[in-house]
C-alpha positions as a Markdown table, in Angstrom:
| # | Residue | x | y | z |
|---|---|---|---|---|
| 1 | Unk | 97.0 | 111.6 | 101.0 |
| 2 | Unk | 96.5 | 108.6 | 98.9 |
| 3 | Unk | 93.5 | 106.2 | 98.9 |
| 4 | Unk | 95.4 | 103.7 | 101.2 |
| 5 | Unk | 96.1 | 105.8 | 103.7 |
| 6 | Unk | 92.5 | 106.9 | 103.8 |
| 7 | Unk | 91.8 | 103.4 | 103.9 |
| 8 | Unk | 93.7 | 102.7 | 107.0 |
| 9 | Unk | 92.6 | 106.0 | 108.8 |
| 10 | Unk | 90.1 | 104.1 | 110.1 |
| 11 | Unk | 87.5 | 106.2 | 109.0 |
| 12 | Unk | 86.3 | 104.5 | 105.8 |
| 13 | Unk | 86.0 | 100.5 | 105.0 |
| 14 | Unk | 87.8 | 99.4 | 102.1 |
| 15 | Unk | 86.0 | 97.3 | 99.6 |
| 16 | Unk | 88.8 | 97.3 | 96.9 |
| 17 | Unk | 91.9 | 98.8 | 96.8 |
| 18 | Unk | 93.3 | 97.6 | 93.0 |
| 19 | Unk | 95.3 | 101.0 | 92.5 |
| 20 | Unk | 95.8 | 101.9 | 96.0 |
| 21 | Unk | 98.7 | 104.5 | 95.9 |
| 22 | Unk | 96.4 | 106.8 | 93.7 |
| 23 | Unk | 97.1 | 110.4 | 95.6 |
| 24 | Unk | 93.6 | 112.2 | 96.2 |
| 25 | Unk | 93.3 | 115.8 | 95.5 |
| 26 | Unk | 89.6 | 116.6 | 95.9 |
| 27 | Unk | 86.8 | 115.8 | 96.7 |
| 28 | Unk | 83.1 | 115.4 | 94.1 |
| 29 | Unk | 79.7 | 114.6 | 95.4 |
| 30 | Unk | 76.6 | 113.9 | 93.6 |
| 31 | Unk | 74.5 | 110.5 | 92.4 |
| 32 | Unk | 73.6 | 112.0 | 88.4 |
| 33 | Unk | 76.5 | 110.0 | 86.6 |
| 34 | Unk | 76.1 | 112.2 | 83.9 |
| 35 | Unk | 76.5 | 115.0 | 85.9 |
| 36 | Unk | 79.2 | 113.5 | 87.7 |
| 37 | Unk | 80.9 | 112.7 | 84.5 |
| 38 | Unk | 81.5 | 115.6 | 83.5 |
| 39 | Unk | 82.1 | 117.9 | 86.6 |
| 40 | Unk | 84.8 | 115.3 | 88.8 |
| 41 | Unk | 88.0 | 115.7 | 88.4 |
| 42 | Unk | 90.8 | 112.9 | 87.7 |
| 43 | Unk | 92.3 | 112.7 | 91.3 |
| 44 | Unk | 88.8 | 113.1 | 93.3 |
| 45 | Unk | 87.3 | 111.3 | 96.0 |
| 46 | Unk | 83.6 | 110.6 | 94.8 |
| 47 | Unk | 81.1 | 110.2 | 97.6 |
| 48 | Unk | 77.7 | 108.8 | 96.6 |
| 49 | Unk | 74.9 | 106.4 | 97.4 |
| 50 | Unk | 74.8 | 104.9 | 93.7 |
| 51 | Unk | 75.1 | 101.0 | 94.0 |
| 52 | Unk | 74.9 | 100.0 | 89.9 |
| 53 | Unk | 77.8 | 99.0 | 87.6 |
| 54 | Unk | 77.5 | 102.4 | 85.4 |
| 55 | Unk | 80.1 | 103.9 | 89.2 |
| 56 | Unk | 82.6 | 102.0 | 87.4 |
| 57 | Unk | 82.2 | 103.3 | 84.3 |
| 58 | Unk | 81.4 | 106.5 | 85.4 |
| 59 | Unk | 84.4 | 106.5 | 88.1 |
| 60 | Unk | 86.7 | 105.2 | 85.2 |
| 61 | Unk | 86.1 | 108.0 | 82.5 |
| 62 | Unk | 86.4 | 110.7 | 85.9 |
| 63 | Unk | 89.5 | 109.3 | 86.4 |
| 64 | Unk | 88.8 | 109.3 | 90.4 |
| 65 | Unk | 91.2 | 108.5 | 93.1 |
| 66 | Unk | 87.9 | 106.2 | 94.4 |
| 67 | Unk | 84.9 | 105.9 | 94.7 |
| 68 | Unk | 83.2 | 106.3 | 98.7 |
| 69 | Unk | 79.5 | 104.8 | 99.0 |
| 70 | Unk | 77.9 | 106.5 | 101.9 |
| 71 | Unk | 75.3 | 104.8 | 103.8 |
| 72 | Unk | 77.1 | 101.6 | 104.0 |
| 73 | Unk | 75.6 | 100.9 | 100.4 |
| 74 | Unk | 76.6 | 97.5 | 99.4 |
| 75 | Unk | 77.8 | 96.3 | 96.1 |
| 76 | Unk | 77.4 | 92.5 | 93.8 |
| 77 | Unk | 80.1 | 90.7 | 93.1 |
| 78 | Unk | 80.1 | 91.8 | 89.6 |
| 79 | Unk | 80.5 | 95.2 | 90.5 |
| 80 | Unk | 83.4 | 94.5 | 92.3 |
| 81 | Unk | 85.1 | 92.5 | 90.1 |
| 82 | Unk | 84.8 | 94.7 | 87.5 |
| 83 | Unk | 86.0 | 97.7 | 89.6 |
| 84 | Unk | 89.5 | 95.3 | 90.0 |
| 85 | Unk | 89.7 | 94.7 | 86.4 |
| 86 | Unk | 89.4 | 98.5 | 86.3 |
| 87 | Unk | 91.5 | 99.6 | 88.7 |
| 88 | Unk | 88.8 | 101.5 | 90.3 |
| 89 | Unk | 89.4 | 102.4 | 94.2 |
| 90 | Unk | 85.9 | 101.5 | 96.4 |
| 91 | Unk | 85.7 | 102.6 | 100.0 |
| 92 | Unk | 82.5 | 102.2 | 102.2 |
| 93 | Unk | 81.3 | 104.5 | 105.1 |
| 94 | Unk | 78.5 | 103.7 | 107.2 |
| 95 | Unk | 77.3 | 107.0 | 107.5 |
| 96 | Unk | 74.9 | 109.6 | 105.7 |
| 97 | Unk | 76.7 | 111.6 | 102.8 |
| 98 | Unk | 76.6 | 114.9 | 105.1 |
| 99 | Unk | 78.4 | 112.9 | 107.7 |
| 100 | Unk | 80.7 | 111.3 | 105.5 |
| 101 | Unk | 81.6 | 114.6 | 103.8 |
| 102 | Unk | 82.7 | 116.0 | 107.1 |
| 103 | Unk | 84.7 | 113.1 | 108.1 |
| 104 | Unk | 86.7 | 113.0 | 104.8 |
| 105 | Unk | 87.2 | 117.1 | 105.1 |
| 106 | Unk | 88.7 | 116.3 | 108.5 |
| 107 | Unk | 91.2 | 114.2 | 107.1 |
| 108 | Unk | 92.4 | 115.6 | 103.9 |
């Protein structure tokens, strides 16, 4: 499955697709970028509730398919715009990380 085609599942609320045909092959949660860093793997969809520019970076480095914020975290406009520049996936869900978890395992 790619990130587009999670995006239009319906599921999940795109923020910013820049690099949407990137083809996701796991999944990664957890909100310690450091830890996250250096545990996901290029090709993951990270789920988390962090809302700073250091997910860019962080998501960047990871080499993740995107990025999903649970709990309908919002992000600035810098964030965003640096996440185009980077080519860095975003998707939103409104739910709770447990709840988001379980949707995405339903669909992948």
């Amino acid at each position: 499955m790619t990130v587009l085609e999670l995006a239009e599942s319906g599921a999940f609320d795109p923020v910013t697709l820049p690099d949407p045909d990137r083809t996701i092959t796991g999944v990664y949660i957890g909100d310690l970028l450091s830890w996250v860093m250096g545990r996901a793997h290029s090709g993951d969809v990270w789920i988390t509730i962090m809302s700073n520019i250091n997910i860019i970076a962080v998501a960047s480095l990871a080499d993740t398919a995107c990025i999903l914020l649970a709990e309908d975290v919002e992000l600035s406009e810098d964030i965003l715009n640096t996440a185009a520049a980077k080519d860095v996936n975003i998707l939103r869900s409104k739910s709770g990380i447990y709840d988001t978890a379980l949707t995405l395992s339903h669909l992948l």
